[in-house]
Biopython code that builds the backbone (N, CA, C, O; Angstrom):
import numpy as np
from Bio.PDB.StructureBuilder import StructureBuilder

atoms = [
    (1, "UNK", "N", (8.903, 19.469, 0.489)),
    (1, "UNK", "CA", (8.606, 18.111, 0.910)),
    (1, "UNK", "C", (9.894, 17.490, 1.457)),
    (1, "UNK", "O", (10.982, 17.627, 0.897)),
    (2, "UNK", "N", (9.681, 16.720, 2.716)),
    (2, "UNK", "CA", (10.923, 16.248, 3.129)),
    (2, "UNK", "C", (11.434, 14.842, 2.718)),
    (2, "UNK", "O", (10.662, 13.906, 2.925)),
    (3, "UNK", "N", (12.580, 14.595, 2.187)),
    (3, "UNK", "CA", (13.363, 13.454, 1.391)),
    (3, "UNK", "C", (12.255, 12.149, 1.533)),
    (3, "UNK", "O", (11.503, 11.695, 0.671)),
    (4, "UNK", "N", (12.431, 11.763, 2.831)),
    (4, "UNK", "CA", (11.700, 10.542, 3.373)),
    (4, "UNK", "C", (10.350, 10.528, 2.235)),
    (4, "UNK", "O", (10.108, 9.834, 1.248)),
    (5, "UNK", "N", (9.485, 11.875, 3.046)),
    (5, "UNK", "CA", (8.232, 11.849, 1.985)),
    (5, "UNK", "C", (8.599, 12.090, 0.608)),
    (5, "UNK", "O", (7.557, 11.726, 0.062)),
    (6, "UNK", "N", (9.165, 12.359, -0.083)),
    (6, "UNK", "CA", (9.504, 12.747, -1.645)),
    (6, "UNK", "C", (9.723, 10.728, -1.956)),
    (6, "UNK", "O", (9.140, 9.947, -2.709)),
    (7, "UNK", "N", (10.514, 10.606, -1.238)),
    (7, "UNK", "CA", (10.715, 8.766, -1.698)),
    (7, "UNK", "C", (9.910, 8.040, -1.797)),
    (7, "UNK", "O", (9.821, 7.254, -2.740)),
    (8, "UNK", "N", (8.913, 8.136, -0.603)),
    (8, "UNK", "CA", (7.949, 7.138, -0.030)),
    (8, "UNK", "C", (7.097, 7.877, -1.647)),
    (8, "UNK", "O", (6.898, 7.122, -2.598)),
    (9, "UNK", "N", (6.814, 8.908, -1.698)),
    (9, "UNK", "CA", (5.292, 8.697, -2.725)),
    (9, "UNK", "C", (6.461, 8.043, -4.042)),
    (9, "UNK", "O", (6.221, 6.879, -4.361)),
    (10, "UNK", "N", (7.415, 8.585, -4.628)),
    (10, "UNK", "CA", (8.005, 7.862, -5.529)),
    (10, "UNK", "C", (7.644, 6.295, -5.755)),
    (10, "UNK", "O", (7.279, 5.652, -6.739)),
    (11, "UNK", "N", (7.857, 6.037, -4.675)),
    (11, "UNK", "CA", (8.349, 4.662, -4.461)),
    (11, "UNK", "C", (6.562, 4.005, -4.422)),
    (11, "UNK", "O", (6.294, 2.908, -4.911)),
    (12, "UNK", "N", (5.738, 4.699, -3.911)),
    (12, "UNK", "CA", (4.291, 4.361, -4.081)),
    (12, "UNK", "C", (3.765, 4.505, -5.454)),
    (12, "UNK", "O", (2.990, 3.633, -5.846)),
    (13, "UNK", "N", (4.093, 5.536, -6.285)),
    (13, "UNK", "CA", (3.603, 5.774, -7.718)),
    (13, "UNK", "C", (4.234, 5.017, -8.445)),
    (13, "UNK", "O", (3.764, 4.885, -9.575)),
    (14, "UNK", "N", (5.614, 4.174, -8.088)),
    (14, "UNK", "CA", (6.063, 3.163, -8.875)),
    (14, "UNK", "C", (5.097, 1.882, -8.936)),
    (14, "UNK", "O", (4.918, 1.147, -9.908)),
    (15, "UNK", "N", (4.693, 1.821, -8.047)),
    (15, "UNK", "CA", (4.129, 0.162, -7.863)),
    (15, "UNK", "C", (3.622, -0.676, -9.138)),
    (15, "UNK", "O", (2.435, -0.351, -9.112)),
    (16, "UNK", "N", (3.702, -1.223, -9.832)),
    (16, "UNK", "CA", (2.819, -1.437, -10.726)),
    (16, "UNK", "C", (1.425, -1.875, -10.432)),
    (16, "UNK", "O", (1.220, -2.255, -9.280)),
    (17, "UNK", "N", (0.392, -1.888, -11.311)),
    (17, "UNK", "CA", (-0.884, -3.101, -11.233)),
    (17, "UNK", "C", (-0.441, -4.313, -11.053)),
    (17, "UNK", "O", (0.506, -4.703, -11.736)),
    (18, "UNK", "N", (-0.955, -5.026, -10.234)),
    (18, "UNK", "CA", (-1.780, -6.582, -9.796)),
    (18, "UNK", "C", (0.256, -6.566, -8.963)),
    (18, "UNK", "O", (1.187, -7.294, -9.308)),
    (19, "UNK", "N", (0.256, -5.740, -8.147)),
    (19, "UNK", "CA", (1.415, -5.821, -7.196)),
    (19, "UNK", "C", (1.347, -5.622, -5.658)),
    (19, "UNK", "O", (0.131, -5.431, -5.682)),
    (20, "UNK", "N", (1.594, -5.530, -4.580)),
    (20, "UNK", "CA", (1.472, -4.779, -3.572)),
    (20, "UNK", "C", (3.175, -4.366, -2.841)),
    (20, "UNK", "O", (4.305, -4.774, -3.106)),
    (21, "UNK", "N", (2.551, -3.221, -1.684)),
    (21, "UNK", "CA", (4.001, -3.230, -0.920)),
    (21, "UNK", "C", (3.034, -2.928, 0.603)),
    (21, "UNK", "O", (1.881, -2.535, 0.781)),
    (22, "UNK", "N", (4.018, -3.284, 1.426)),
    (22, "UNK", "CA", (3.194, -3.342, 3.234)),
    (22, "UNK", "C", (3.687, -2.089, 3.358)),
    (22, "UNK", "O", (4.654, -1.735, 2.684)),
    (23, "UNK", "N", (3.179, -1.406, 4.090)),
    (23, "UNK", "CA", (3.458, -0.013, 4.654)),
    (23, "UNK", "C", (4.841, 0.090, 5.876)),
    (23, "UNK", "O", (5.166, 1.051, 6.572)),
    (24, "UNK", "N", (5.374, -1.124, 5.800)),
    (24, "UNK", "CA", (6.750, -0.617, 6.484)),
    (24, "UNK", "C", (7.836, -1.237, 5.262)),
    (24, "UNK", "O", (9.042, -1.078, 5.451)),
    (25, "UNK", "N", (7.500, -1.734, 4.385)),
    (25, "UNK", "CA", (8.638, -2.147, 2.972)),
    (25, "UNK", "C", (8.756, -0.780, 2.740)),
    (25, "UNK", "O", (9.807, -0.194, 2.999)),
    (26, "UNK", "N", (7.311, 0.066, 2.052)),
    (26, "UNK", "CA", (7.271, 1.539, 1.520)),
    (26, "UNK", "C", (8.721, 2.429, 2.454)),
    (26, "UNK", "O", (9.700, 3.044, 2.031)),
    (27, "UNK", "N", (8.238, 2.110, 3.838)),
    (27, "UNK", "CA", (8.930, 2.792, 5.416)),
    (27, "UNK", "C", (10.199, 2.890, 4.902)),
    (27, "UNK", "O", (10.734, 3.953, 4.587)),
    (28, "UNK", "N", (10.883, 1.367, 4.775)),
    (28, "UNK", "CA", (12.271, 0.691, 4.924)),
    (28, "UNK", "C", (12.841, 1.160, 3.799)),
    (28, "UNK", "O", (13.951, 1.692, 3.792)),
    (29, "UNK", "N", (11.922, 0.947, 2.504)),
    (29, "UNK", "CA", (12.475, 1.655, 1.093)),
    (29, "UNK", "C", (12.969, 3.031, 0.672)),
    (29, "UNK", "O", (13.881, 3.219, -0.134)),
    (30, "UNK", "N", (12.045, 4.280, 1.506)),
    (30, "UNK", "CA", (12.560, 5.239, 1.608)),
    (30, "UNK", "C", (13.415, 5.908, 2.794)),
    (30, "UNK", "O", (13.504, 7.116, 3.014)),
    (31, "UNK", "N", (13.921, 5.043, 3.387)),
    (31, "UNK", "CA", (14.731, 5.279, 4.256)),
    (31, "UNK", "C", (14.808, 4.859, 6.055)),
    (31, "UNK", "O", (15.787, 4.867, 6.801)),
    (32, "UNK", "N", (13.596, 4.567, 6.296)),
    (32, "UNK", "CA", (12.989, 4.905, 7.907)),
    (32, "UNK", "C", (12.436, 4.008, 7.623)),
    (32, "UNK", "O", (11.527, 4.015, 6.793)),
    (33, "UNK", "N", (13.083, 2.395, 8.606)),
    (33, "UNK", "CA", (12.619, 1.211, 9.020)),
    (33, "UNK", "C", (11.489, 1.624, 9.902)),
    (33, "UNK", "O", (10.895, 0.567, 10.113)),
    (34, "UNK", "N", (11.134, 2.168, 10.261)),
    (34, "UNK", "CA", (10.291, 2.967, 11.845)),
    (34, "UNK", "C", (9.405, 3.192, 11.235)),
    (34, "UNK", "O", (8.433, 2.997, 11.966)),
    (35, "UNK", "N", (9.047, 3.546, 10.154)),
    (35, "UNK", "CA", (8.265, 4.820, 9.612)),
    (35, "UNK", "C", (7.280, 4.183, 8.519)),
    (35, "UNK", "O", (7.267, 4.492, 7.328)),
    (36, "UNK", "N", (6.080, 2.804, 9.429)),
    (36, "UNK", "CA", (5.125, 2.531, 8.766)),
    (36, "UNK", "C", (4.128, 3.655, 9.137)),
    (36, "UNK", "O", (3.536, 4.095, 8.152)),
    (37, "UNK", "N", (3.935, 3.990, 9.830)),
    (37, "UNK", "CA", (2.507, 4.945, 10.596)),
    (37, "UNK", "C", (3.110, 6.225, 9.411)),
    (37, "UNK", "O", (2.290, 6.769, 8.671)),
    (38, "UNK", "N", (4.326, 6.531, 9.364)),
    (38, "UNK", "CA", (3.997, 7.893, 7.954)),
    (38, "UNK", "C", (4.147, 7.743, 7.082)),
    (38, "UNK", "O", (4.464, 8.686, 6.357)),
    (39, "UNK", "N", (4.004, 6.330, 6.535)),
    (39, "UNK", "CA", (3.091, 5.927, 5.332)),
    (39, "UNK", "C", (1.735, 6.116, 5.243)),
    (39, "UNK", "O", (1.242, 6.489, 4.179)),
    (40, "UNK", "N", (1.137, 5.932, 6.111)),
    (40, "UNK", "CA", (0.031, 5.830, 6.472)),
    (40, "UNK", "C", (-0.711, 7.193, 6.338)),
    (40, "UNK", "O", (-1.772, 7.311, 5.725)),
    (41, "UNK", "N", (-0.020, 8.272, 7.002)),
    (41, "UNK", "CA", (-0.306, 9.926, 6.757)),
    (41, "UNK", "C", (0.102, 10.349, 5.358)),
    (41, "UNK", "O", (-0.416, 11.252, 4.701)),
    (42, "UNK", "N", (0.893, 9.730, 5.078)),
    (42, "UNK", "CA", (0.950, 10.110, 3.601)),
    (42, "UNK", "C", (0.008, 9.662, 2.325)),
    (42, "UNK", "O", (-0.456, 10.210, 1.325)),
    (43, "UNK", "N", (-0.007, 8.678, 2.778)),
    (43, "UNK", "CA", (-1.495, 7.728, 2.005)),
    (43, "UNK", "C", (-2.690, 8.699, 2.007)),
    (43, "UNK", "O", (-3.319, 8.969, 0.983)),
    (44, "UNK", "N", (-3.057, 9.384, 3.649)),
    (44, "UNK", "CA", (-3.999, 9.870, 3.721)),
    (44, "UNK", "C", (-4.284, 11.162, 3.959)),
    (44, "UNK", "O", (-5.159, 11.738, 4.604)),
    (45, "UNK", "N", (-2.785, 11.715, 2.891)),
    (45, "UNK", "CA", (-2.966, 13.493, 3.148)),
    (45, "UNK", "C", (-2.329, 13.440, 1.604)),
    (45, "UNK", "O", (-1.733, 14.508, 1.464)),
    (46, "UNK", "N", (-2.252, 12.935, 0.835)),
    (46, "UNK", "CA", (-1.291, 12.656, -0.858)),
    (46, "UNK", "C", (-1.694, 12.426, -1.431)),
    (46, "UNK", "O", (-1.763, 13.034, -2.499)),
    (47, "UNK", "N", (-2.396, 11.150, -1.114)),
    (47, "UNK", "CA", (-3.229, 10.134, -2.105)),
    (47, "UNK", "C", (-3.445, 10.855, -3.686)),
    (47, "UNK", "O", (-3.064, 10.799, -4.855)),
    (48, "UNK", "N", (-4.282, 11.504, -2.824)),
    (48, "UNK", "CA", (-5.330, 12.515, -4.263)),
    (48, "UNK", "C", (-4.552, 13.813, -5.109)),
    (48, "UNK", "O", (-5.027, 14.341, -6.114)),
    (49, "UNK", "N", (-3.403, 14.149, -4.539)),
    (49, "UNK", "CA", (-2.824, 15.371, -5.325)),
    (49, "UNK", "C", (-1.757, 14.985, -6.025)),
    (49, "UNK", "O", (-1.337, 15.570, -7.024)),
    (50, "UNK", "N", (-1.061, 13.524, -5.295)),
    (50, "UNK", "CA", (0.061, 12.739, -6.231)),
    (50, "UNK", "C", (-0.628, 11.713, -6.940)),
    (50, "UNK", "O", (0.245, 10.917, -7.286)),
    (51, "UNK", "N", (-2.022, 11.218, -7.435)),
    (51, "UNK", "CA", (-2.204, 10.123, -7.642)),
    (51, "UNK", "C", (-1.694, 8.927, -7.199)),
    (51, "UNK", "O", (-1.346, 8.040, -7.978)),
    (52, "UNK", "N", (-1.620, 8.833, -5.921)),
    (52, "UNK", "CA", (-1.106, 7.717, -5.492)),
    (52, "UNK", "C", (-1.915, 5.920, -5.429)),
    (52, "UNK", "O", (-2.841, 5.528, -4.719)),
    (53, "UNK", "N", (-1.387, 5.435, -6.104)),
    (53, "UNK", "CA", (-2.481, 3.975, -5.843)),
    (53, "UNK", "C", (-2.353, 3.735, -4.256)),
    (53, "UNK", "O", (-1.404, 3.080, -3.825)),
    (54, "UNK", "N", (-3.268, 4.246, -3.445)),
    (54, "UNK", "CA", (-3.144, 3.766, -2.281)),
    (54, "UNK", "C", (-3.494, 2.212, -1.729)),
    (54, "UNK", "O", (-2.937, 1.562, -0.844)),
    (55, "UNK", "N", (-4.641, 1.867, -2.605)),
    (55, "UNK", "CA", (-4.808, 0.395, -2.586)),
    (55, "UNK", "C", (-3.864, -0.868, -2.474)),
    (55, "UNK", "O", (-4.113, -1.920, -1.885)),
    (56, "UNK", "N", (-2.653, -0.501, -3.219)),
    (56, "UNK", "CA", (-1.758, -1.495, -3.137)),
    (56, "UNK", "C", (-1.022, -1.186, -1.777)),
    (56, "UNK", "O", (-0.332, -2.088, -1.301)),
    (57, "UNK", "N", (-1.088, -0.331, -1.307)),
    (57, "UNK", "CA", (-0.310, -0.587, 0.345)),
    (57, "UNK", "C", (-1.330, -1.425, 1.622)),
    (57, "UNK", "O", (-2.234, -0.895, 2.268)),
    (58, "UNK", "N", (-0.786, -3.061, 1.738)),
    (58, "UNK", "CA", (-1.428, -3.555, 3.003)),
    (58, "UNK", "C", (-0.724, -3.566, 4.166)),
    (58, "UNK", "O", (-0.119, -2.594, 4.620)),
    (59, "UNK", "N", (-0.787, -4.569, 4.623)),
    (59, "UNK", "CA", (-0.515, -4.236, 6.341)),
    (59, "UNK", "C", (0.852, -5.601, 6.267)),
    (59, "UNK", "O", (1.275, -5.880, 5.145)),
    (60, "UNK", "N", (1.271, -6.138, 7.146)),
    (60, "UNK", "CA", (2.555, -7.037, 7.006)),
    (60, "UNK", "C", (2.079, -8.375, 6.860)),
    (60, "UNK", "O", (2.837, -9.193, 6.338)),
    (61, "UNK", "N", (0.988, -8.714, 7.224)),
    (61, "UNK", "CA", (0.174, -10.048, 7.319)),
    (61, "UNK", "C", (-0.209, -10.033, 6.237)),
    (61, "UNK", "O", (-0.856, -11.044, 5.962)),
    (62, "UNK", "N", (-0.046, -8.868, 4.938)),
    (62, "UNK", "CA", (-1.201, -9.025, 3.797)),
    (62, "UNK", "C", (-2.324, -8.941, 3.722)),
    (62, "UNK", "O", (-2.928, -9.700, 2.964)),
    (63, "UNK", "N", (-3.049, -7.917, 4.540)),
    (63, "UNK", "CA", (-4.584, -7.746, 4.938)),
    (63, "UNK", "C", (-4.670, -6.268, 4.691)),
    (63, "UNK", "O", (-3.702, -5.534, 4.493)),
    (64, "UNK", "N", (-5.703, -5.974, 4.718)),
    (64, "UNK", "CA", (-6.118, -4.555, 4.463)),
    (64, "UNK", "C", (-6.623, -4.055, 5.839)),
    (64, "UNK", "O", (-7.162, -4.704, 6.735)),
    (65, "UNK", "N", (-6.320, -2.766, 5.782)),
    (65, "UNK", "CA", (-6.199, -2.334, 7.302)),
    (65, "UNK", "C", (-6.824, -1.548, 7.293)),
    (65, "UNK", "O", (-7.069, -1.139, 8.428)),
    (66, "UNK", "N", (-7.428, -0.877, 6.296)),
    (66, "UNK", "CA", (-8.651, 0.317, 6.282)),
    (66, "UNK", "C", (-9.762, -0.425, 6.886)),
    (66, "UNK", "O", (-9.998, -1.523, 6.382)),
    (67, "UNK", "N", (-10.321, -0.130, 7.638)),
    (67, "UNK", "CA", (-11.861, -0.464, 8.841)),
    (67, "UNK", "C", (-12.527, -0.642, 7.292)),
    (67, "UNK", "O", (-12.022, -0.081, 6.320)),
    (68, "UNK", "N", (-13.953, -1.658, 7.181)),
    (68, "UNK", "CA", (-14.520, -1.709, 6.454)),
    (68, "UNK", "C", (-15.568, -0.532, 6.487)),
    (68, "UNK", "O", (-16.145, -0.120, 5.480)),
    (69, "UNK", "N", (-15.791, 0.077, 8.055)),
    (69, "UNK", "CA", (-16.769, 0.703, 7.944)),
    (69, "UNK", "C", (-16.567, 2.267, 7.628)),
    (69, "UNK", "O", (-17.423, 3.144, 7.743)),
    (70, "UNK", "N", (-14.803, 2.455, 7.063)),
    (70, "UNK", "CA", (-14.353, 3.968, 6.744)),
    (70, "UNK", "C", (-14.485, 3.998, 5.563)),
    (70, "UNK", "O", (-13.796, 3.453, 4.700)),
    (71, "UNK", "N", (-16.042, 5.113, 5.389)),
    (71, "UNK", "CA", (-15.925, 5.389, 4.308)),
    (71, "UNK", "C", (-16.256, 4.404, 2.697)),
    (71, "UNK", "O", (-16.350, 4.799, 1.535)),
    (72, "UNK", "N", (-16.368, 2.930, 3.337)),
    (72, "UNK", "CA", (-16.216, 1.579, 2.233)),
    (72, "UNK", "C", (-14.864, 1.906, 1.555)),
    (72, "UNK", "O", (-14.685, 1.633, 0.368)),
    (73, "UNK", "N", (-13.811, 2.557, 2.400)),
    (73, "UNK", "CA", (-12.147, 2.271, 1.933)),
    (73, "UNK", "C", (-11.946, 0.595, 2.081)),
    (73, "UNK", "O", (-11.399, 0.124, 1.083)),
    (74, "UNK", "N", (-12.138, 0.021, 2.685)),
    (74, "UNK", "CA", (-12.066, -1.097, 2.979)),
    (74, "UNK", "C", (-12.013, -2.155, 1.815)),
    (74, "UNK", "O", (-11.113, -2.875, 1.382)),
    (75, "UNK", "N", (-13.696, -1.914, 1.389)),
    (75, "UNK", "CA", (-14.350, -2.787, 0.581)),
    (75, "UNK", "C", (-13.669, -2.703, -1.212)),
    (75, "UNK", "O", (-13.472, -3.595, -2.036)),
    (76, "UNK", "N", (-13.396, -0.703, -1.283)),
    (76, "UNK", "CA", (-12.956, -0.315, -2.060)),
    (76, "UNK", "C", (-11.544, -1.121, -2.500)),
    (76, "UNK", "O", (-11.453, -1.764, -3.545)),
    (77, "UNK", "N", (-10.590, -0.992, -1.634)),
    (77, "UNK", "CA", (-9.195, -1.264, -1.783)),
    (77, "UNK", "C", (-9.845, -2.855, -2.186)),
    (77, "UNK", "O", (-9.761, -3.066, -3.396)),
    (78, "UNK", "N", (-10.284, -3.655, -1.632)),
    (78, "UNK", "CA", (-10.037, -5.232, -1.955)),
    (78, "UNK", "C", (-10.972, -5.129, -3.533)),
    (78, "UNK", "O", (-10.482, -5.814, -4.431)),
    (79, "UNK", "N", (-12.216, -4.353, -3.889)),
    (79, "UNK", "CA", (-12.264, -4.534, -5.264)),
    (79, "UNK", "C", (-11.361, -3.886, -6.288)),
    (79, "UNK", "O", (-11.516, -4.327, -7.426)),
    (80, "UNK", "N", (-10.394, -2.878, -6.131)),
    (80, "UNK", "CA", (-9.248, -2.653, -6.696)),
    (80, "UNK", "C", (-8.527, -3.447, -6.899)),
    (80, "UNK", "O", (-8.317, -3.649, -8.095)),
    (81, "UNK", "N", (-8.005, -4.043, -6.210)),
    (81, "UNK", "CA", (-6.887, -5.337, -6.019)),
    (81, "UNK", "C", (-6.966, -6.145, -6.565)),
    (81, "UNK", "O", (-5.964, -6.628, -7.093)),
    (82, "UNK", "N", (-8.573, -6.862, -6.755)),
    (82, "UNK", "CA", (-8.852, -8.219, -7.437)),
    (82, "UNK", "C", (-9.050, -7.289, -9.226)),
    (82, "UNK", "O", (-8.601, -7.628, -10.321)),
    (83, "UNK", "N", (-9.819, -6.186, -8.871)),
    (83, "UNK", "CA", (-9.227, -5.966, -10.516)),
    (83, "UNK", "C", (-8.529, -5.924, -11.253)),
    (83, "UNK", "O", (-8.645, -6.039, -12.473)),
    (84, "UNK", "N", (-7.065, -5.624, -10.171)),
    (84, "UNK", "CA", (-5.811, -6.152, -10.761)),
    (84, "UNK", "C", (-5.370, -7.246, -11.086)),
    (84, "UNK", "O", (-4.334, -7.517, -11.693)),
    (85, "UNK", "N", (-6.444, -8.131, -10.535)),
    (85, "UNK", "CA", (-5.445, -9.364, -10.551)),
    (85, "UNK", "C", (-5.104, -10.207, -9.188)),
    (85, "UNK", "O", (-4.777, -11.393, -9.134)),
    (86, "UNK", "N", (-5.282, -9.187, -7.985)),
    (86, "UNK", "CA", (-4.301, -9.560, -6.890)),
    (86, "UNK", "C", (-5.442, -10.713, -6.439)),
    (86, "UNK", "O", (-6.629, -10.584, -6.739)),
    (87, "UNK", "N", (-5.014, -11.649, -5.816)),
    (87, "UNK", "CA", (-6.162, -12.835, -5.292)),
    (87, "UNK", "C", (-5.880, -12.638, -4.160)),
    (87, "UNK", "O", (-4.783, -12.186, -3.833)),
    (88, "UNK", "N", (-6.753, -12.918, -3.382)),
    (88, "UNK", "CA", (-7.232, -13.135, -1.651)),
    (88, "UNK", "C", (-7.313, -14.763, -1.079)),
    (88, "UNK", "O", (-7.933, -15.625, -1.701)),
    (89, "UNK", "N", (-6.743, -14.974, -0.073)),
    (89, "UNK", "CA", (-6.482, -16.609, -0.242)),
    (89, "UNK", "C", (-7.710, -16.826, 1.414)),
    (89, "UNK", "O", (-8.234, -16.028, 2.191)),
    (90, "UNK", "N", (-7.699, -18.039, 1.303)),
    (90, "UNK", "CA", (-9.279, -18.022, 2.098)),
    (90, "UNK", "C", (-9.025, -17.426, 3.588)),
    (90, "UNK", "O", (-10.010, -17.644, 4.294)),
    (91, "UNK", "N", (-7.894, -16.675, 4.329)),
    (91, "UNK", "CA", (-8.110, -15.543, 5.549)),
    (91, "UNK", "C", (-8.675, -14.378, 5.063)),
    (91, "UNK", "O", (-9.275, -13.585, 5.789)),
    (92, "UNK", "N", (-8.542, -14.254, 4.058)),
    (92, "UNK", "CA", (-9.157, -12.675, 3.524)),
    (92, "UNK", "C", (-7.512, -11.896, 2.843)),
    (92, "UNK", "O", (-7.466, -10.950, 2.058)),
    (93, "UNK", "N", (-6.446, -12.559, 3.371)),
    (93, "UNK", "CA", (-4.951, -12.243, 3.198)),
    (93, "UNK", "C", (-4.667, -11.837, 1.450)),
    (93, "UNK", "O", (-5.411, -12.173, 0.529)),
    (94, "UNK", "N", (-3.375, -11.026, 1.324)),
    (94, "UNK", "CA", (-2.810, -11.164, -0.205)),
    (94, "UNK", "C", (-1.593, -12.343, 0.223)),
    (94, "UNK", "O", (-1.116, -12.527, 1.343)),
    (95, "UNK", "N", (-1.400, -12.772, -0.542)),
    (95, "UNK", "CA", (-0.225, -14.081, -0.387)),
    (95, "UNK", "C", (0.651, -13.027, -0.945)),
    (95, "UNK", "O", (0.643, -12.583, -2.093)),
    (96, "UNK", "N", (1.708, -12.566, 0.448)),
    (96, "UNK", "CA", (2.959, -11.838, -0.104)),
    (96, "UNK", "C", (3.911, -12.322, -1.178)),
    (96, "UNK", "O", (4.139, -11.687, -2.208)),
    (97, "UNK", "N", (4.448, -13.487, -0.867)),
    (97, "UNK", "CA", (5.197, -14.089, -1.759)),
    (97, "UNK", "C", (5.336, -14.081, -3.045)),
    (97, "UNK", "O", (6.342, -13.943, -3.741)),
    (98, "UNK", "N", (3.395, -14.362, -3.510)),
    (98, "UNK", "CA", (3.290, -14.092, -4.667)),
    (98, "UNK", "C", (3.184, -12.881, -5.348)),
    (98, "UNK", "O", (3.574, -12.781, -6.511)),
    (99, "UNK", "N", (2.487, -11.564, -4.477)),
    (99, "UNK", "CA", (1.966, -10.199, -5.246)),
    (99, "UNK", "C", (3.001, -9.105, -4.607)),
    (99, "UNK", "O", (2.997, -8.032, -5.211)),
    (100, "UNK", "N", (3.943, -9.197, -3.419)),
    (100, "UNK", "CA", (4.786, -8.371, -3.033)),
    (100, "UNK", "C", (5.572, -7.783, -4.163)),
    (100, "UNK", "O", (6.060, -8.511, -5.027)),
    (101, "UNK", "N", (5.738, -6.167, -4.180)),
    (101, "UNK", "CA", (6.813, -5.670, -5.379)),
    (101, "UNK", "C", (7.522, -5.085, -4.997)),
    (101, "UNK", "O", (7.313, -3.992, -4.470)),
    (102, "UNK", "N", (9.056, -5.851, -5.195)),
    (102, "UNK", "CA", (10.442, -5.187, -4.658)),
    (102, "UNK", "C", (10.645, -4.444, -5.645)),
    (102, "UNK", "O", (10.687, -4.952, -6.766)),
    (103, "UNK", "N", (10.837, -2.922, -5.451)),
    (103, "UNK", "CA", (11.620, -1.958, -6.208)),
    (103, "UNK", "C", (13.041, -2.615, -6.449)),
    (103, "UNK", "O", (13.480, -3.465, -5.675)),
    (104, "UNK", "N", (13.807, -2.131, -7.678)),
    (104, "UNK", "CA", (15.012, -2.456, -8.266)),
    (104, "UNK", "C", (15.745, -1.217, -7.114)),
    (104, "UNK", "O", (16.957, -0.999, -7.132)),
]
sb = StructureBuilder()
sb.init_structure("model")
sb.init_model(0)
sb.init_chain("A")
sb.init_seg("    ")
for serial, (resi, resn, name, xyz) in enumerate(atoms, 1):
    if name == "N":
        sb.init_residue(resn, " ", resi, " ")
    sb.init_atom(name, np.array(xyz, "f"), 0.0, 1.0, " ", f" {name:<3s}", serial, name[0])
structure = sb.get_structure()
């Protein structure tokens, strides 16, 4: 596995519950400001063999970026989220401010 990817899932299996991170923080955290889109492949080639909470990765606006109609990933990730805890403010958005999780 190459460094970048070895970090990025680290850094994804850290997340705690009722937290999120945007898929270019994940990028920037393991090294590669550039490198939201291979978050994204990693989310969706990892997920399941690292246990990765993929749910907590949104988009930079705080929205969920899975199509509602893939699969009900969509629908899935936002009832994950609120089971955590995470609230949706009336755009459909996560309020970064409040649920964003900076790694130490």
């Amino acid at each position: 596995m190459e460094k970048f990817t070895e970090q990025a899932v680290a850094i994804i299996q850290a997340i705690p519950p009722g937290r999120v991170m945007t898929y270019g923080q994940v990028a920037a955290e393991a090294g590669n400001p550039r490198g939201a889109r291979q978050i994204s492949r990693i989310l969706h080639s990892m997920s399941a063999k690292y246990e990765l909470p993929w749910h907590r990765i949104i988009n930079a606006q705080g929205g969920i970026s899975t199509p509602e109609n893939a699969e009900g990933k969509g629908e899935t990730q936002r009832e994950r989220l609120l089971a955590e805890g995470v609230q949706f403010n009336a755009n459909g958005r996560v309020p970064l401010d409040t649920y964003r999780w900076h790694p130490d």
